[in-house]
C-alpha positions in Angstrom: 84.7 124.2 108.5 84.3 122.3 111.6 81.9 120.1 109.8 84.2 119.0 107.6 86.7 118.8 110.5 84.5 116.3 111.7 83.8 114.0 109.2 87.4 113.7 109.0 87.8 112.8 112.3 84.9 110.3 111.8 86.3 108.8 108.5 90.1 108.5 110.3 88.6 106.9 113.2 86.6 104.4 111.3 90.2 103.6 108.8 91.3 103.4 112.3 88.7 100.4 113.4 89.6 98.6 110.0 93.0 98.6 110.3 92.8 96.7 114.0 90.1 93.6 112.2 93.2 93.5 109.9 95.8 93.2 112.0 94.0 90.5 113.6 93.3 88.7 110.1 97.1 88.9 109.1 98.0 87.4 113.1 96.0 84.8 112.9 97.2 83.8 108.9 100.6 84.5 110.2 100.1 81.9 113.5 98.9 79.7 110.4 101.5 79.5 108.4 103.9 79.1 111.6 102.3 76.1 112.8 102.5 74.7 109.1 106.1 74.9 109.4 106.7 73.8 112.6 104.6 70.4 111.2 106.8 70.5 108.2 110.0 70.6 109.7 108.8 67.7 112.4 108.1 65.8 109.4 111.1 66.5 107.5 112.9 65.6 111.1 111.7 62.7 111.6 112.5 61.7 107.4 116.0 62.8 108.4 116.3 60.9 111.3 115.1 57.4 109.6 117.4 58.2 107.1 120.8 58.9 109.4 119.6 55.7 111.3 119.9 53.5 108.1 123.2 55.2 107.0 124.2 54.4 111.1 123.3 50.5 110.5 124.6 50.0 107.2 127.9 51.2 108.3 
């Protein structure tokens, strides 16, 4: 019985281990995907802008 008590321990602590590479995977896609839009909306910013400046002159 406390073989088996064992192995389970060993086996949790080793899901355990996985799960903490993982969560390191999923922050760095996560930091990814932020700085992709943060570049997007500086784009789409500066679009905006060069548009609202033409609307500005032509009025």
């Amino acid at each position: 019985m406390l073989k088996l008590y064992t192995k389970a321990q060993a086996r949790l602590a080793q899901l355990r281990s996985e799960e903490d590479g993982n969560a390191a995977e999923y922050g760095l896609i996560i930091a990814i995907v932020a700085l992709g839009i943060i570049v997007g909306l500086g784009a789409l910013a500066l679009a905006l802008n060069g548009m609202f400046a033409d609307v500005a002159s032509n009025l």
